[in-house]
N, C-alpha and C positions, 0 to 999 in steps of 0.2 A: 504493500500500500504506500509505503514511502516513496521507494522508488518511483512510483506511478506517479502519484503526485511532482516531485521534483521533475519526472522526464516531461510533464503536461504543463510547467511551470517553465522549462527552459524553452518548448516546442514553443510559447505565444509570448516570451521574455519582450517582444518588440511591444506587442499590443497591453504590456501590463506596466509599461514607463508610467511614470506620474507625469501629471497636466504641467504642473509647474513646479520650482522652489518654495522649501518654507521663508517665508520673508524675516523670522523669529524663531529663536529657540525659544522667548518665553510668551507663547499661542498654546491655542486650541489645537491648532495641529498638530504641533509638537507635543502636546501630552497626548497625545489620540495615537501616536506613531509609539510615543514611550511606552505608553500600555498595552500596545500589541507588541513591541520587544522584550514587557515582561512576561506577558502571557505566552512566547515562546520559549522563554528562557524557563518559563516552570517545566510548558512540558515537555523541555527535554532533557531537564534534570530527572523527571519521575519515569521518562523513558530510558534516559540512560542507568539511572539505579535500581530499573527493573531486568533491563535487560541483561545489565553486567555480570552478574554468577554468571549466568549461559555462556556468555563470550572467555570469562576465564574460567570455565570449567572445559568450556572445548579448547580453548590454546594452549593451556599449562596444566590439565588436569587436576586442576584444585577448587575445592568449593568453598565460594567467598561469600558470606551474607553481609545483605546491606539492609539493615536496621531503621528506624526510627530518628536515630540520631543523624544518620546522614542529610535526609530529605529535610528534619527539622531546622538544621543548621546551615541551610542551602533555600529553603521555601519561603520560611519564615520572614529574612529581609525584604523579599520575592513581593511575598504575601502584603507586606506590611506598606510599601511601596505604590503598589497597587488603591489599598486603600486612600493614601493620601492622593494621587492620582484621581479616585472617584471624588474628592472634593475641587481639586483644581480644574479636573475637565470641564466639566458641564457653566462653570463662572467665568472663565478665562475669556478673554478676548478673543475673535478670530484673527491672524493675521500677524496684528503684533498689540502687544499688551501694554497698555500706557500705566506708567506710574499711580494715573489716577484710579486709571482701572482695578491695580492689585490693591489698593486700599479702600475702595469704596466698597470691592467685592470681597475683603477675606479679614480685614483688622479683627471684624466681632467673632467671624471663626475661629482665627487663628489665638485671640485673647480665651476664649470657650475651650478649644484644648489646650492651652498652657492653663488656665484656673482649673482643668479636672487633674493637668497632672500634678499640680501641687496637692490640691484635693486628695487625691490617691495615694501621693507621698505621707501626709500631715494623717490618714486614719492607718498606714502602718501596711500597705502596700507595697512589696520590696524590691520582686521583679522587674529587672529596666525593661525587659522583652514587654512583662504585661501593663507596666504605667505606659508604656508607646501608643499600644495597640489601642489601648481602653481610651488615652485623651484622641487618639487620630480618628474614633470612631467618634467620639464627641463633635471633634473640627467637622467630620464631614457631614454628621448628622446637623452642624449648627448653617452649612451652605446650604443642605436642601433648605432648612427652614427660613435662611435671609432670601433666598429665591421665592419659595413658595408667599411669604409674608410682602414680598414687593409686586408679584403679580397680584395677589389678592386684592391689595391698596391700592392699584392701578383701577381694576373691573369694580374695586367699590369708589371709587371715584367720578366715574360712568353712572352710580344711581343704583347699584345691586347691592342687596346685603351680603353677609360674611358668608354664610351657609352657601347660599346659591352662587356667588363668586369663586368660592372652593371647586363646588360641583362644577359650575362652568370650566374650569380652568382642566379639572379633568375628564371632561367625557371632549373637550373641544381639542386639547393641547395634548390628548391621550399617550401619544408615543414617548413626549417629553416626561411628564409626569409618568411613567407607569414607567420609565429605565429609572424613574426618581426611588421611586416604592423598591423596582430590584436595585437597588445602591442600597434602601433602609432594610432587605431582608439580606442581603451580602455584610451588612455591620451588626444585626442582631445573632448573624453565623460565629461572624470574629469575636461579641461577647463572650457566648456560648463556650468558642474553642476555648477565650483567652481563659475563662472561668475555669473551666473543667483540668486545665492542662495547669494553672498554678495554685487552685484551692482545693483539688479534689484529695483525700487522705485514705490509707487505709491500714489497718493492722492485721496481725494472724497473735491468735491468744488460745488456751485454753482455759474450760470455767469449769469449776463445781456448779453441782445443780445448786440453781438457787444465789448463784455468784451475778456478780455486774461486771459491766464493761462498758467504760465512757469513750468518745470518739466524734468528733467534730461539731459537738454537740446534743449528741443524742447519748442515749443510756440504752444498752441492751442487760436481759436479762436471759440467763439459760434456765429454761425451766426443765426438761427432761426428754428424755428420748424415749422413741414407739416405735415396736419394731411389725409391719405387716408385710404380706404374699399377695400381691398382685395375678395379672393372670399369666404372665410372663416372665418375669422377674420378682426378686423380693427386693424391700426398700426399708431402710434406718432412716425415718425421721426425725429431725431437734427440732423442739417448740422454742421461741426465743421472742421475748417479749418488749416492745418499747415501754420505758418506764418513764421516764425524763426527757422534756424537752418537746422539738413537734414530733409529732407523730406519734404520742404517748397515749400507749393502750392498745395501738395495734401488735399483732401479733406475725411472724414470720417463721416458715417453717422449710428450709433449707433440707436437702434429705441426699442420701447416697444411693444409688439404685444398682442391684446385683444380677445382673444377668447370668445365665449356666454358661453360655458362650464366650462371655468376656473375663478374661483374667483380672482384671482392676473394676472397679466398680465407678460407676457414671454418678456424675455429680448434678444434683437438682438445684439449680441459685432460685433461693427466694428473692425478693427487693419488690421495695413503697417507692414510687414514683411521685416527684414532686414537682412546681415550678423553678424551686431554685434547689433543689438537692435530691439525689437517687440515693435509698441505701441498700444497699445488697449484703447480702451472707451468703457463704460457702461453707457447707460441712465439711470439716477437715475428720479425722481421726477422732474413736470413741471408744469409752470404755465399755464391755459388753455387757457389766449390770445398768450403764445407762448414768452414772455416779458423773460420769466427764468429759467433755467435750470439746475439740478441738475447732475453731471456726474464725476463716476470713470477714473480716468487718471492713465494709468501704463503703465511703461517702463521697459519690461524684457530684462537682456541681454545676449546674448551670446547662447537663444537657439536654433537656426539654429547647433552651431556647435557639439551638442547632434547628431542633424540628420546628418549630416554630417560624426560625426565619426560613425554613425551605415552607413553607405555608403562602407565607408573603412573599417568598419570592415568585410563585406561581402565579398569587395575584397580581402580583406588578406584570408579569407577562402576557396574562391574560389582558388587560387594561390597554398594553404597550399593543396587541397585534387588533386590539379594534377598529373598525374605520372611522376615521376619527371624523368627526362631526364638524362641519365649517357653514358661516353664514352664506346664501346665495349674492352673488354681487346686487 
């Protein structure tokens, strides 16, 4: 498929020149070309760090894995770049960008993510990676809303109220508005990641029955283990109960399932799903009058709002491909 591509790309090279020069490195064009040299560059980091075991395991016979850590420490600036990108594109000038331009269009942005990342700093947020991400989502979240609030102020100037001015702006300017929405569900993803990847915690412990176990704010309790025969396998359940904090009084029941076929036996994770936190358990190892109990405790957070921004991002695309609606001359 590559090759196809590249030999279908050099076949029409004449007919795919650009019209003209950028007249400015700092345009609209220029971020619109920057953002498609990052969006190349990611994927051909996550093509090349997938393909590579294969490639050295055929030329030097050695099997190489590439981990988490690679693509993390390779995407990441990728990632983050990007975002700031989604606040500069859509405000910037075409052409060339006047002094006046970058301050009338980004001072209250750019003052919006420097006061969240103090913010973030001053309640004891430590990660530089996630103070970045968290203010750059702020910044770009604060240009949709200086865009949206000056169109608005424009159509209610015209004699429309606020409500019907909104709605006008998006069922008439659909395309614009609706990449606007996928921009705000592409920053509620980045919370989500930045969340889960530097607050999420988890331990492995074992409890007497009747023991606790504290963890990012909740309090587990191990109540005791039941052992039944399925119609296929048998299965060790642990009861384990929230006692403290949210989620107190539910009850989670994590179990080990035994199959005759299987030499080790399958693990059943229980987990309360929440807005801003998942907690899961994993039955680890038990004693067999049921007195002990070995068990993974993790508290991830924030990924509900992963799914959530692929919700809105849907709608902003739905929004984006409508015909958009314009007055007759």
């Amino acid at each position: 498929m590559v090759l196809t591509a590249l030999a279908l790309i050099a076949w029409r090279w004449d007919d795919l020149g650009a019209q003209g020069a950028l007249d400015s490195i700092v345009s609209r064009e220029s971020a619109f070309l920057l953002n498609n040299v990052l969006l190349v560059a990611a994927a051909f980091t996550v093509f090349f760090g997938t393909v590579f075991p294969l490639l050295s395991e055929a030329a030097r016979g050695v099997k190489v894995s590439v981990g988490a850590p690679f693509f993390n420490q390779v995407n990441v600036p990728l990632f983050l770049s990007l975002i700031f990108l989604m606040g500069v594109g859509p405000l910037i000038a075409w052409r060339r960008a006047s002094l006046d331009n970058l301050k009338r269009n980004f001072v209250w942005p750019v003052a919006a993510g420097a006061v969240a990342a103090l913010i973030l700093r001053v309640v004891g947020v430590r990660p530089v990676l996630a103070v970045t991400a968290l203010a750059l989502t702020v910044f770009v979240a604060a240009t949709i809303a200086v865009d949206l609030l000056r169109a608005t102020r424009a159509r209610r100037a015209m004699g429309e109220r606020a409500l019907a001015a909104l709605g006008g702006l998006l069922l008439r300017h659909n395309r614009r508005y609706g990449g606007f929405v996928v921009h705000l569900a592409v920053l509620v993803v980045a919370v989500g990641v930045t969340g889960s990847q530097a607050w999420s915690v988890h331990t492995e412990t074992t409890l007497q029955r009747g023991e606790q176990t504290e963890l990012g704010g909740y309090r587990v309790r191990f109540d005791g283990l039941r052992e039944s025969q399925e119609s296929n396998h048998g299965k060790v359940t642990g009861t384990f109960t929230i006692v403290g904090g949210r989620g107190a009084g539910e009850v989670l029941e994590p179990a080990k399932k035994f199959y005759p076929q299987e030499q080790s036996p399958i693990a059943y994770v229980d987990y309360r799903l929440g807005f801003v936190d998942d907690v899961y358990l994993v039955l680890g190892d038990f004693a067999r009058d049921g007195s002990s109990a070995t068990v993974k405790f993790q508290v991830n957070r924030m990924v509900s709002w992963i799914w959530i921004g692929g919700l809105i991002l849907t709608l902003g695309t739905v929004l984006a491909v409508l015909p958009e609606r314009r007055k007759a001359a």
